[in-house]
C-alpha positions in Angstrom: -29.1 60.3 3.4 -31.5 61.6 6.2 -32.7 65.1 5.8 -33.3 67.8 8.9 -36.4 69.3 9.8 -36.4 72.4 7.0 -35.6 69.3 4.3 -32.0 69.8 3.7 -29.0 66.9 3.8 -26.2 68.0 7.1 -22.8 69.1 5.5 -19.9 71.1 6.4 -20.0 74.2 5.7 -17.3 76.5 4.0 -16.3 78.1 6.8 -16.1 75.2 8.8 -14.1 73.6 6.1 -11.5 76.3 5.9 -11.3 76.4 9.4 -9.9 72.5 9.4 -7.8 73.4 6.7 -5.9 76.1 8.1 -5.4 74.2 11.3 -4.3 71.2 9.0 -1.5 73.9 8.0 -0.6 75.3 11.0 0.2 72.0 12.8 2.2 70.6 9.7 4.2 73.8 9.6 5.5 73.3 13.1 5.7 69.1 12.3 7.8 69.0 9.0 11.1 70.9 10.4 11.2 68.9 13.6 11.5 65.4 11.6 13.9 66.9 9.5 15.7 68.1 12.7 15.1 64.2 14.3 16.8 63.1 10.4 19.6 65.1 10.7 20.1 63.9 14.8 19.7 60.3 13.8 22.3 60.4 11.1 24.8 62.0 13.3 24.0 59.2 16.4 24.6 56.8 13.3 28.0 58.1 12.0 29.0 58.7 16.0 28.4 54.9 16.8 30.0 54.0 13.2 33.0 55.5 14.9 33.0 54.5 18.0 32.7 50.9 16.6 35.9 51.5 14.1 37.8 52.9 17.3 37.1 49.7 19.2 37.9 47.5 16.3 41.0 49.1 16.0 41.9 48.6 19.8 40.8 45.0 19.6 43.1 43.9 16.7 45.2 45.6 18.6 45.0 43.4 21.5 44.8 40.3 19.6 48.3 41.2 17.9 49.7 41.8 21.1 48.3 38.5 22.3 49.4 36.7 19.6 52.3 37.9 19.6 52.5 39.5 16.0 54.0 42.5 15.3 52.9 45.1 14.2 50.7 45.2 17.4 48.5 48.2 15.7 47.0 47.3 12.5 48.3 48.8 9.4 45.5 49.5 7.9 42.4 49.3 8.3 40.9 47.5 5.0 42.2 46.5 1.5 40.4 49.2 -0.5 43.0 50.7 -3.3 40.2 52.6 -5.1 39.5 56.0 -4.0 36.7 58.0 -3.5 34.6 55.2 -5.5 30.9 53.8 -4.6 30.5 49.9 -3.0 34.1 49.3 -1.6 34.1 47.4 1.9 35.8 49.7 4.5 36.9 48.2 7.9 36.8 44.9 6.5 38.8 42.8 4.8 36.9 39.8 3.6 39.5 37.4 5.3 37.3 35.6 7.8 37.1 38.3 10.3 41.0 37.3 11.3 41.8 41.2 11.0 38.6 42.8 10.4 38.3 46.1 12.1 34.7 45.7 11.4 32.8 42.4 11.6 30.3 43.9 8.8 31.7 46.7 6.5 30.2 50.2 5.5 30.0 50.4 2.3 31.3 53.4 0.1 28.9 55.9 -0.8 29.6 59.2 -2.4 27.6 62.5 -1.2 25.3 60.8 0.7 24.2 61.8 4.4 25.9 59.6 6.4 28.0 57.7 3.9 31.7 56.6 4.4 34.2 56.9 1.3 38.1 56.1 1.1 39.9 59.2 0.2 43.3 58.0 0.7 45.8 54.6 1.9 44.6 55.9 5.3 42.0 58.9 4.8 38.2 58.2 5.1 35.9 60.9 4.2 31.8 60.8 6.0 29.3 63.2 4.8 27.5 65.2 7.5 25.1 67.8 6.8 26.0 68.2 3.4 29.7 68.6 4.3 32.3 66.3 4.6 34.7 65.3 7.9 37.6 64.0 6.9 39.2 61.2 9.9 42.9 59.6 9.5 44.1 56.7 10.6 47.7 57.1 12.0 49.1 53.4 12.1 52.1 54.4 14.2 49.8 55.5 17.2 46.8 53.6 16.1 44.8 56.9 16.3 41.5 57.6 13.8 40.5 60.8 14.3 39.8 64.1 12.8 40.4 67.8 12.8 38.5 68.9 16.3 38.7 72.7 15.0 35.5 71.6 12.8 32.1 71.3 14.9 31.6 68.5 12.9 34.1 66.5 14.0 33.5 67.7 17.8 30.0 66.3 17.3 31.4 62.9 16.1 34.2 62.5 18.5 32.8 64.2 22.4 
């Protein structure tokens, strides 16, 4: 160590230290709640495109029944799951070759997690947003899955 004129070793001093310190606090108290706020904004983008995605599968089998020629045109359901409200079913997706997959890849069923898909019914599917959950049908008459727009969750899923 190299020593200053009066014989003493350079350090920080206490004051100096605190100083960096408290502005170490300060700019982590105005960091942390704006990535939780970019968390909570990328889990809803997630679920939105997860839906958007399911509403386009839909319309596409669909299409091919009406190409085809099969009837039902709209799909009757939209997977095979027959458990309820249970962890690591495929949803969307069938398992058949992608010939009526509404999904190429399923979401997997996850309970009371952000962002996580469960089957809650033959055509009820349940997604956990902000520590609540929207709940979407699937009308196979129509070929409509959607949810209750009275919620803001669902707006924010759905607009």
């Amino acid at each position: 160590m190299t020593t200053n004129k009066a014989g003493f070793t350079p350090a920080f001093t206490m004051m100096e230290l605190i100083f960096v310190i408290v502005v170490i606090g300060i700019l982590s108290a105005i960091a942390i709640p704006r990535l939780a706020a970019s968390r909570d904004d990328a889990v809803l983008v997630k679920v939105k495109s997860q839906v958007s995605a399911i509403r386009s599968g839909i319309a596409m089998q669909k299409n091919k029944n009406l190409l085809e020629g099969t009837t039902p045109f709209i799909p009757a359901n939209l997977d095979s799951v027959t458990s309820y409200n249970a962890n690591d079913q495929r949803l969307f997706n069938y398992a058949d070759g992608n010939t009526s997959n509404i999904l190429e890849y399923p979401i997997y069923s996850k309970k009371n997690h952000d962002g996580s898909w469960v089957k809650t019914a033959a055509n009820a599917y349940s997604v956990q947003i902000s520590n609540s959950a929207v709940a979407f049908d699937y009308n196979a008459t129509s070929g409509i899955f959607d949810c209750d727009h009275s919620t803001q969750n669902c707006k924010d899923l759905t607009q």
